[in-house]
KOLZA-290222 format. One line per 8 residues: number of its first residue (from 0); for each residue x negated, y negated, z of C-alpha. Coordinates in Angstrom, 2 decimals. Each point is the difference from the previous one (the first is absolute). Layout:
N
NUM) X,Y,Z | ...
! end
This chain:
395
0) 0.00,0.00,0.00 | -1.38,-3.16,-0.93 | -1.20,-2.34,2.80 | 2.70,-2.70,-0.76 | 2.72,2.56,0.66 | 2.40,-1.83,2.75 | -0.71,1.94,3.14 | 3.16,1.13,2.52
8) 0.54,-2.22,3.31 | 0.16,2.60,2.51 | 1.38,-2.99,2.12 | 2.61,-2.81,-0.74 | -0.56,-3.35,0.31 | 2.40,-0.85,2.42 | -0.85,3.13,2.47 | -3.73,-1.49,0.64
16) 1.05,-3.53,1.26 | 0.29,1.17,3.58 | -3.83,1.47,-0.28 | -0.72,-3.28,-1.92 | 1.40,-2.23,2.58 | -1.72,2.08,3.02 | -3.34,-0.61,-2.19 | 0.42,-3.36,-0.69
24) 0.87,-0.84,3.51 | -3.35,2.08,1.11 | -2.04,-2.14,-2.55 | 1.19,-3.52,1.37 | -0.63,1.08,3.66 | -3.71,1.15,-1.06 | -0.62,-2.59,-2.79 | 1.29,-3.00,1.30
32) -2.73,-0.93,2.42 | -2.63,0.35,-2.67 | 2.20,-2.04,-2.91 | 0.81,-2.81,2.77 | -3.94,-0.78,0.64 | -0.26,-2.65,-2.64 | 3.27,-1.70,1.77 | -1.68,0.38,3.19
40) -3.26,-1.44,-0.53 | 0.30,-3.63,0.71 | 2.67,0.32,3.11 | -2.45,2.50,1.50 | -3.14,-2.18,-0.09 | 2.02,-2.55,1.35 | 1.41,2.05,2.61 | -3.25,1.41,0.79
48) -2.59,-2.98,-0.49 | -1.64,2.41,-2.27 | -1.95,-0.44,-3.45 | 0.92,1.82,-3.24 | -2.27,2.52,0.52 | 1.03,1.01,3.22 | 3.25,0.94,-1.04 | -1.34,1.96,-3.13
56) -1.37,2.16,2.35 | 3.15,0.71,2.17 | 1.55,0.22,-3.79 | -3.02,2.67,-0.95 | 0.58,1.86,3.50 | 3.96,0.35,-0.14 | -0.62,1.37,-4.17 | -2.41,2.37,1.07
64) 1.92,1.41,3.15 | 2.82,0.27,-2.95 | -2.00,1.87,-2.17 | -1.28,2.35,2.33 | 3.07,0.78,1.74 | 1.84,0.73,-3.24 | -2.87,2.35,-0.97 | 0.32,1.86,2.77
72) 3.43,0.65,0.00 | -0.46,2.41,-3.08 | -0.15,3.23,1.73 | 2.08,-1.09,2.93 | 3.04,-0.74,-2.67 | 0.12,3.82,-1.11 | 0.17,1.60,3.54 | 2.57,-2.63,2.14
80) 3.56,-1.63,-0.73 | -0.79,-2.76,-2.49 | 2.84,-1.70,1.84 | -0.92,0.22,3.69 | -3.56,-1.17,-1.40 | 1.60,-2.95,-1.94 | 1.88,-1.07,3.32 | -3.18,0.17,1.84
88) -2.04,-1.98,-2.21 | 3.18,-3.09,0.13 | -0.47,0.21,3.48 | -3.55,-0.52,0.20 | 0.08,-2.93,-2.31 | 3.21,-1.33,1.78 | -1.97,0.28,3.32 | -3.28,-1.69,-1.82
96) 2.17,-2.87,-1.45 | 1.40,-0.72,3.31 | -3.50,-0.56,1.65 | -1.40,-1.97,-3.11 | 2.75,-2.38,0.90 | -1.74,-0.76,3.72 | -3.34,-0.13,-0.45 | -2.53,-3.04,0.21
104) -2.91,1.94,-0.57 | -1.58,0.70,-3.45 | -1.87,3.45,0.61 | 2.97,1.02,1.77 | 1.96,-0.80,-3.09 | -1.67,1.75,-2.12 | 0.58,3.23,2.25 | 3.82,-0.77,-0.29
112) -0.16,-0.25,-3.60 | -1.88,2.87,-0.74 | 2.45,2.09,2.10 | 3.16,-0.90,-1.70 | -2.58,0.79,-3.46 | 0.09,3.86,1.89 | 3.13,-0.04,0.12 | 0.95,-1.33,-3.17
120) -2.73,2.72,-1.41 | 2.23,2.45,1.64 | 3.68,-0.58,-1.30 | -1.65,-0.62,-3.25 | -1.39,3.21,-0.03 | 2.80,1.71,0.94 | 2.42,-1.74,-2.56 | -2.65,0.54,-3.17
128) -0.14,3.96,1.34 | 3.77,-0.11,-0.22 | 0.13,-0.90,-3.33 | -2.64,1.64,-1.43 | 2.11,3.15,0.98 | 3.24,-1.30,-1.43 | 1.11,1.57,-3.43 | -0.75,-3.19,-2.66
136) -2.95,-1.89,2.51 | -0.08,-2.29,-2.88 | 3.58,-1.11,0.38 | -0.32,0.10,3.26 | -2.89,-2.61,0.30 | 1.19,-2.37,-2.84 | 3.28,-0.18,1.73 | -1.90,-0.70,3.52
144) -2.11,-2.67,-1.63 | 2.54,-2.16,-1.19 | 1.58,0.13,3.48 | -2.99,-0.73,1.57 | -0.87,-2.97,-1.88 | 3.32,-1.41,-0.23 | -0.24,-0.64,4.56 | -3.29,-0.08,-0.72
152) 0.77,-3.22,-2.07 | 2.52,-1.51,1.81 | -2.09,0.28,3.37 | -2.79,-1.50,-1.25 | 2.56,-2.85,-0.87 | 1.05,-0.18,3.63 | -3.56,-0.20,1.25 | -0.12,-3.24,-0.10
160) 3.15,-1.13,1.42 | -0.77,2.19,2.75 | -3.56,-1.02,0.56 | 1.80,-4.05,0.27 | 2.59,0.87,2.26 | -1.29,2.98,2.01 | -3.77,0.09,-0.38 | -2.35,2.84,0.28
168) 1.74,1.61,2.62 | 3.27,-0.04,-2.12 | -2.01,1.64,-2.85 | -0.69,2.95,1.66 | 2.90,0.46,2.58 | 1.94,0.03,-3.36 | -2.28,2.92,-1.38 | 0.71,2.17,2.93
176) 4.00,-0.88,-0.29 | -0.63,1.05,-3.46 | -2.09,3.29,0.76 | 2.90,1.30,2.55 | 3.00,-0.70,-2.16 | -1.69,2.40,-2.48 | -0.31,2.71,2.34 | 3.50,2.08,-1.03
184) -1.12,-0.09,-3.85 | -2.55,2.38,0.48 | 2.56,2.63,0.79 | -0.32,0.35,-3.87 | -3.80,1.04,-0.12 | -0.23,3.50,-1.21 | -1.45,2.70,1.85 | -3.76,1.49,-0.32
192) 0.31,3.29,-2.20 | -0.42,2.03,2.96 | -1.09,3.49,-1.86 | -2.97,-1.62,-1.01 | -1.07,-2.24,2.99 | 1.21,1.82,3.19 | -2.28,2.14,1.95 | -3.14,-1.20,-2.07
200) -2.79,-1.94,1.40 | -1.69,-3.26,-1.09 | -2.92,0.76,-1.62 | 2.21,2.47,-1.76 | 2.72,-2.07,-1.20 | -3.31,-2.27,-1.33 | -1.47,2.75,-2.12 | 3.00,1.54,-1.31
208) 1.42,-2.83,-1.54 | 0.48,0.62,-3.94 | -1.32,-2.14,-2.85 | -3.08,-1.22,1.87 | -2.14,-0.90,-2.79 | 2.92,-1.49,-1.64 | 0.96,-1.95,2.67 | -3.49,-1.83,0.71
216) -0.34,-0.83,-3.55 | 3.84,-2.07,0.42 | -0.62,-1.73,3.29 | -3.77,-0.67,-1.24 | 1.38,-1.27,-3.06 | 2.80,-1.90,1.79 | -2.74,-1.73,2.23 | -1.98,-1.38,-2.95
224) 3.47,-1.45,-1.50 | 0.90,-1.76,3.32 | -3.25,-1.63,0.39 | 0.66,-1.84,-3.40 | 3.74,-0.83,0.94 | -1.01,-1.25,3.29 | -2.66,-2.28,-1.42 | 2.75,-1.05,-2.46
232) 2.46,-0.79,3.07 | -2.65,-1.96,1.76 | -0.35,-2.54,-2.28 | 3.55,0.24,-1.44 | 1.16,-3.50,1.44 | -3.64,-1.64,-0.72 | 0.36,0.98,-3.32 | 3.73,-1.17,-0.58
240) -1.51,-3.50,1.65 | -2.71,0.26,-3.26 | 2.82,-0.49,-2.39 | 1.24,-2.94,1.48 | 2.84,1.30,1.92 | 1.24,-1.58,3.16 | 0.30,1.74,3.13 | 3.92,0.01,0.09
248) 0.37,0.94,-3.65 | -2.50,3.29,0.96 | 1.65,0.44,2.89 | 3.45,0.25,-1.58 | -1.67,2.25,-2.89 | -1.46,2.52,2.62 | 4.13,0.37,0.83 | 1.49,0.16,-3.11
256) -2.84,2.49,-0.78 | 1.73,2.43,2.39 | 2.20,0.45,-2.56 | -1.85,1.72,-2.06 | -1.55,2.74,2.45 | 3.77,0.53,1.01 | 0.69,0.85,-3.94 | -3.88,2.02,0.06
264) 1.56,1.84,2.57 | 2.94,0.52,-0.79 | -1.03,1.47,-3.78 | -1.82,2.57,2.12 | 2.62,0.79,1.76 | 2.03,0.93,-2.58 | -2.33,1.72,-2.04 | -1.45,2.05,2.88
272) -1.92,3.02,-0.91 | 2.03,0.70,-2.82 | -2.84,-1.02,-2.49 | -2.99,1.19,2.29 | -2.12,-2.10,1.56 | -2.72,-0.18,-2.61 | 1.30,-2.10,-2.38 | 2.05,-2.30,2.78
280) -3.29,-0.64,1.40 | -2.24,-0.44,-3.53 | 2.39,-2.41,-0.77 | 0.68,-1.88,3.27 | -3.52,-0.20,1.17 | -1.51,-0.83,-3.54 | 2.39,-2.86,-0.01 | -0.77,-1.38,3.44
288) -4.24,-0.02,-0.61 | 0.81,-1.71,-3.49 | 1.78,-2.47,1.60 | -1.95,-0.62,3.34 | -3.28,-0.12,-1.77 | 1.62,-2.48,-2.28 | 1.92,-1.78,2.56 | -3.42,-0.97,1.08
296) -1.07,-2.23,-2.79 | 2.86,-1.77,-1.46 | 0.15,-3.78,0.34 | 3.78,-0.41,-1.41 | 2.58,-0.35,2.89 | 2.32,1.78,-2.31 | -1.79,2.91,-0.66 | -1.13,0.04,4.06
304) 3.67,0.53,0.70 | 0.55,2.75,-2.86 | -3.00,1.98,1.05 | 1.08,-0.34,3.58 | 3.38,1.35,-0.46 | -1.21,2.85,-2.42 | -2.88,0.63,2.70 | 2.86,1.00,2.70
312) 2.18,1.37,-2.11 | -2.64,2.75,-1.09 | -1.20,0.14,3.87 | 3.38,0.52,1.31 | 0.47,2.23,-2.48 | -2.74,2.24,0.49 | -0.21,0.29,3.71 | 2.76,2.79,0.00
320) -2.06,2.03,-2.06 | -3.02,0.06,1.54 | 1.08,1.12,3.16 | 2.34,2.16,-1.93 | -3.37,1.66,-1.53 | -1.40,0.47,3.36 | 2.83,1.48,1.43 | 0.60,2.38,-2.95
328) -3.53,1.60,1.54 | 1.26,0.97,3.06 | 4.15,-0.05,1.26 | -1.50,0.42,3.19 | -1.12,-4.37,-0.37 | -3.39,0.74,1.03 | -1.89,-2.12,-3.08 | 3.25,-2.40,-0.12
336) -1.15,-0.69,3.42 | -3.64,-0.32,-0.89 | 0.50,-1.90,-3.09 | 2.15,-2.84,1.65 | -3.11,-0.19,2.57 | -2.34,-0.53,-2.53 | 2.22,-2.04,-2.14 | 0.25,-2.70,2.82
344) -4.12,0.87,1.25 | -0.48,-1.74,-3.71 | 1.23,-3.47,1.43 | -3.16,-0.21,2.08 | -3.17,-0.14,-2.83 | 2.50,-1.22,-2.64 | 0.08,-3.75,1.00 | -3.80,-0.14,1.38
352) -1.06,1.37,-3.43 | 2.56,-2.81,-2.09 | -1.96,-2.62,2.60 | -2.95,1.13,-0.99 | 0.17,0.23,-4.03 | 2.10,-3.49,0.34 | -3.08,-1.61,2.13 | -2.83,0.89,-2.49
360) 1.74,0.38,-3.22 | 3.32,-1.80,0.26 | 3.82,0.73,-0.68 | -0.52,1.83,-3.96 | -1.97,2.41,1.16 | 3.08,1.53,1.86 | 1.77,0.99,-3.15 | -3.20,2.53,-0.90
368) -0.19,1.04,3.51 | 4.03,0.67,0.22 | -0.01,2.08,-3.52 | -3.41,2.20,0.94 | 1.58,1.09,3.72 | 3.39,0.17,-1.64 | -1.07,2.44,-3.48 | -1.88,1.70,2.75
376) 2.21,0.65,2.29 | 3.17,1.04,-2.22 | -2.37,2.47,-1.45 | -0.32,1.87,2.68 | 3.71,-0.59,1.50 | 1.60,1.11,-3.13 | -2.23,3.13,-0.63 | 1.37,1.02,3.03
384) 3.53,-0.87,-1.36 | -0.39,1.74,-2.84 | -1.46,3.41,1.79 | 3.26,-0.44,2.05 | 2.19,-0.26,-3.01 | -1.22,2.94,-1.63 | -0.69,2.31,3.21 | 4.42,-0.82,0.21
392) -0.40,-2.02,3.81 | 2.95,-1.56,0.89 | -0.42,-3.38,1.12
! end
C-alpha cells in the first residue's frame, strides 16, 4: 500500500478531548513558571534590589530543576498511577507558589522556584506518559496544545493587570489557585500499561525499552533543531524592532500570531496519524527552518509579519508530531518523557549561543546558523519518523 494511503483513526476526535484537556491543564501548571520569566524580570529586580543577572540565575536554577525533574519521571510514569502522580506534582507547585509569594530573600527564592519547577516536572511527566499511551498520541497532543496556548495566552494577558493591582504576591498566589482548581482533570490521565511495567525494576525498565537507537537519533536530532529555534525566539522582538516596527504594533502581532499556531494545531489534529508521521513532519519542520532562518534577515515589515505567522503556523503544527514520533517508540511514554526533557534542556545553550554569534558576527549570521541546526536536526528526527512509519508504530 502506498505510503499516502489514509490511515484508520483508531480514536475519534471528540473521545480524546478529556485526555487533551487533562494534558493541557498538566502543561500550564508545569510550563507556566518558565513562559512567565520574561514578565517577571523587571518586577523581580525591583522587588528584590537585584541586577539582571541575578535573576538569570534564579531563572537558570528553576529551568534546570525543571528539566531534571521531568527526566526523571520517565521510569517512575510506567510503574505508578499517572494520576495520583499528576496530583502530587500540582501540589508541590501549589505549595512552592504559596511560599514564593512571602519571601524577601533572593537565595531563598530561588529554592521556592525551583521546587514548584519539581513539581511542574512531575505532572508534566505524568500527563506526556498519558498520552503517549493513548490510541492517536498525535491527536491527542495537537488537541492539548491548542488548549494550552489558548490560557496560556490569555494569562499572559492578565499578567500585567495583576502585577498593577496585586503585585508579586498576587502573581503567584494566583498560580497556586490555578494549580488546585486543576486537580479533578487529571482523573482523565490514563493508566501505566501494567503488563509491561509492574513487578520490574529500574534499571530494567531502562534497558528494556524498545527502539533505543532510534530514539537517541530523534531526541538528538530534536536538540540540534531547538537550539536554532531558540536562538530565533531570542531575538524575535529585536529583530521585529530592525524593521521599524513599534513596540505596540509587535506586541499586537505576537497576538494575532496565535492565530495561526491555533490553525497549525488544529490541521494536526485533524489529520492525526492518518498520513504517518513522516511526511507531517518533512513538511512541517522543513517549512518552519525555511522560514526562521529567513525570518532572520528580512528588512521589510511586511514580509517580518508573513514569515512570523508562517513560522508558528509550521511550529504549532509540528509539535504534535514530534512527540507523536517519540511516543510511537514506546506506549509505555518512556522517550515521550525523555524527549520533552530534552526538548525544554535546549532553552539553556540556545540563547547563550544566538548572544554569542550576534556579539561577534551580528544579526545575518542567524539565518545560516538557524538552517545548519535546523537541516540537521530534521534529519535525524524524521529518519526516525520514517523507521516508525514503516516498522507500522502507532503514534
Amino acid at each position: 500500500m502506498s505510503d499516502f494511503a489514509v490511515r484508520p483513526q483508531s480514536e475519534s476526535f471528540w473521545s480524546v478531548i478529556p485526555g487533551a484537556l487533562a494534558v493541557a491543564a498538566a502543561y500550564n501548571v508545569g510550563l507556566w513558571g518558565l513562559y512567565l520569566q520574561p514578565q517577571m524580570l523587571s518586577p523581580l529586580m525591583a522587588k528584590f534590589g537585584a541586577a539582571e543577572t541575578d535573576i538569570g540565575v534564579v531563572y537558570g536554577a528553576e529551568n534546570f530543576a525543571y528539566f531534571m525533574a521531568l527526566l526523571l519521571t520517565a521510569i517512575p510514569v510506567t510503574q505508578y498511577s499517572r494520576t495520583k502522580m499528576a496530583i502530587l506534582g500540582v501540589a508541590i507547585a501549589a505549595v512552592g507558589s504559596v511560599a514564593c509569594a512571602f519571601t524577601d530573600n533572593l537565595g531563598t527564592f530561588m529554592v521556592y522556584r525551583c521546587v514548584v519547577s519539581v513539581g511542574g516536572g512531575i505532572v508534566t511527566g505524568a500527563a506526556t506518559a498519558s498520552a503517549a499511551g493513548s490510541k492517536d498520541p498525535v491527536r491527542v497532543f495537537a488537541l492539548a496544545g491548542m488548549l494550552y496556548l489558548f490560557v496560556f495566552s490569555v494569562g499572559r494577558k492578565l499578567v500585567p493587570i495583576g502585577l498593577e493591582n496585586f503585585g508579586e504576591t498576587g502573581i503567584f498566589l494566583g498560580s497556586a489557585v490555578f494549580c488546585a482548581v486543576t486537580i479533578p482533570i487529571y482523573g482523565f490521565l490514563n493508566p501505566p500499561i501494567k503488563a509491561a511495567s509492574s513487578g520490574v525494576d529500574f534499571w530494567a525498565l531502562i534497558r528494556n525499552a524498545p527502539y533505543r537507537l532510534y530514539a537517541i537519533l530523534a531526541m538528538l536530532g530534536l536538540f540540534i533543531y531547538e537550539l536554532g529555534q531558540n536562538a530565533v525566539f531570542t531575538y524575535m522582538d529585536k529583530l521585529g524592532e530592525k524593521t521599524g516596527l513599534a513596540g505596540d504594533e509587535r506586541g499586537s502581532l505576537y497576538l494575532l500570531s496565535f492565530s495561526l499556531e491555533l490553525l497549525g494545531g488544529g490541521l494536526a489534529a485533524w489529520m492525526g496519524s492518518r498520513f504517518g508521521k513522516f511526511r507531517p513532519l518533512l513538511f512541517g519542520l522543513g517549512l518552519n527552518i525555511t522560514s526562521a532562518a529567513m525570518f532572520t534577515v528580512v528588512q521589510d515589515p511586511i514580509y517580518y509579519i508573513y514569515l512570523l505567522f508562517l513560522w508558528n503556523f509550521s511550529y504549532a503544527f509540528s509539535m504534535p508530531y514530534i512527540t507523536g514520533t517519540l511516543s510511537a517508540l514506546d506506549k509505555e511514554g518512556r522517550w515521550a518523557v525523555a524527549g520533552d526533557a530534552i526538548w525544554n534542556f535546549s532553552s539553556t545553550p540556545g540563547p547563550i549561543i544566538a548572544t554569542v554569534i550576534v556579539t561577534h558576527f551580528g544579526y545575518n549570521p542567524l539565518a545560516l546558523w538557524v538552517f545548519t541546526s535546523g537541516a540537521l536536526g530534521i534529519t535525524l528526527f524524521c529518519y526516525t519518523g520514517r523507521k516508525a512509519d514503516k516498522l507500522g508504530l502507532d503514534g
